[in-house]
C-alpha positions in Angstrom: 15.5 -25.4 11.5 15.7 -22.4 13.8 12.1 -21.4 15.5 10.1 -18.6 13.1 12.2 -20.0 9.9 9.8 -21.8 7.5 10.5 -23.6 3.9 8.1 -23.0 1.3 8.0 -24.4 -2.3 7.4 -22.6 -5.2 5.8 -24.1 -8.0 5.2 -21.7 -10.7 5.0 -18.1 -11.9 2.2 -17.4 -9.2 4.0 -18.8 -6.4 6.6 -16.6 -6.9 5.0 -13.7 -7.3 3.2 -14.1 -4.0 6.4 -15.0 -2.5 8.4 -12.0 -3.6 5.0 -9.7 -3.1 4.9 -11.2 0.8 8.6 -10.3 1.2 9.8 -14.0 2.1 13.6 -13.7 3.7 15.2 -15.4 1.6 14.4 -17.3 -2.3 16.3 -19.9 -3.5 16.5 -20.9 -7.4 17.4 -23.6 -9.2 19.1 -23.3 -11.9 16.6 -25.3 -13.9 13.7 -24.9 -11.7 11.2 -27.0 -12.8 7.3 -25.6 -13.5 9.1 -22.1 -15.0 9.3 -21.4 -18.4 12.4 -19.4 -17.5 16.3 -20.8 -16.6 17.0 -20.1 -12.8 19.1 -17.1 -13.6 16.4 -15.2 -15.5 14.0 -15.8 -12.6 17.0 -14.5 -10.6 17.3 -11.2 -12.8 13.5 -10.7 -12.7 13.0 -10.4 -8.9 16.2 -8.4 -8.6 14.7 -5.9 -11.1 11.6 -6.2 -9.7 12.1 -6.6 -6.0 15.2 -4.7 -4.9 14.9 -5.6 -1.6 14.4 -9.8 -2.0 17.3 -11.5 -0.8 17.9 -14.2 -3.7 21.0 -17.1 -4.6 20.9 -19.4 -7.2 21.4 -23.2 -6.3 24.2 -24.1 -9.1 27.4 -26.2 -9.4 27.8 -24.4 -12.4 30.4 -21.6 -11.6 29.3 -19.8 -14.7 25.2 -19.3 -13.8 26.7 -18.1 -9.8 28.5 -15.7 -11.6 25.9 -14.6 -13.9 22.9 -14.6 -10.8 25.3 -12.7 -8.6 25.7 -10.1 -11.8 22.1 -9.9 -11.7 21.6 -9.0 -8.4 22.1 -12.2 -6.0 23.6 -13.0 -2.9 26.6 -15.7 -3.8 24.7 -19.3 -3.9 25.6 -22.6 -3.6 25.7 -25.6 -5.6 23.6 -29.0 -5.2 26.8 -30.8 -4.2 26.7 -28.9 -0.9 23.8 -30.0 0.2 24.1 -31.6 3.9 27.4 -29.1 4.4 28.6 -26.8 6.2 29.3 -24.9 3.4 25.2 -24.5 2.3 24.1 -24.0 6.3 26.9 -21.3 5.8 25.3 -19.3 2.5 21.8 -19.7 4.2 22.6 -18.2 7.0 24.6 -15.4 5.3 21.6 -15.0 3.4 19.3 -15.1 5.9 21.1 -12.1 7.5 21.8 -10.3 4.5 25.4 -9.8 5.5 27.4 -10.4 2.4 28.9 -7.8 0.9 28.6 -8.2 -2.6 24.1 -8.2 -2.0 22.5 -5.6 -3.8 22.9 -2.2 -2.3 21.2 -1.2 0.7 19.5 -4.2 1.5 18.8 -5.1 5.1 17.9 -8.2 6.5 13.7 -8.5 7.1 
């Protein structure tokens, strides 16, 4: 992991909030994230209305919820059957820099 990245794990409502309210770079959500009430793309709505400026993708094979999450707000995700790719270093890194064009508008990379 490059030096001044960290993971952290959010487990619930409260979690999430104090991730989005610290200004974390970069949230991603499952698409059935366990300890939520809510699907992964309604989380993914939520902090787009809520926090503009998050940087969010959904973790999804299912072309249908990207689609959806990036409607609501995301940067393009990636799906569970990239993990260990190229392809998921790739949409981290994109989101980590907050260069992809179709992000919400006016975002900048923290």
């Amino acid at each position: 992991m490059p030096e001044g990245l960290e993971v952290l794990r959010v487990n619930d409502e409260a979690d999430l909030e104090a991730a989005c309210e610290e200004g974390e770079n970069l949230l991603l959500v499952n698409r059935e994230p366990v300890g939520f009430e809510e699907e992964g793309v309604e989380i993914v709505r939520d902090v787009c209305e809520r926090y503009p400026g998050q940087f969010v993708m959904l973790v999804s094979d299912h072309a249908d919820a990207q689609q959806e999450a990036v409607k609501a707000g995301a940067m393009p995700g990636f799906g569970k059957r990239d993990m260990g790719t190229p392809k998921l270093a790739e949409a981290v890194r994109r989101g980590l820099s907050g260069s992809d064009d179709t992000s919400r508008h006016g975002r900048e990379a923290r």
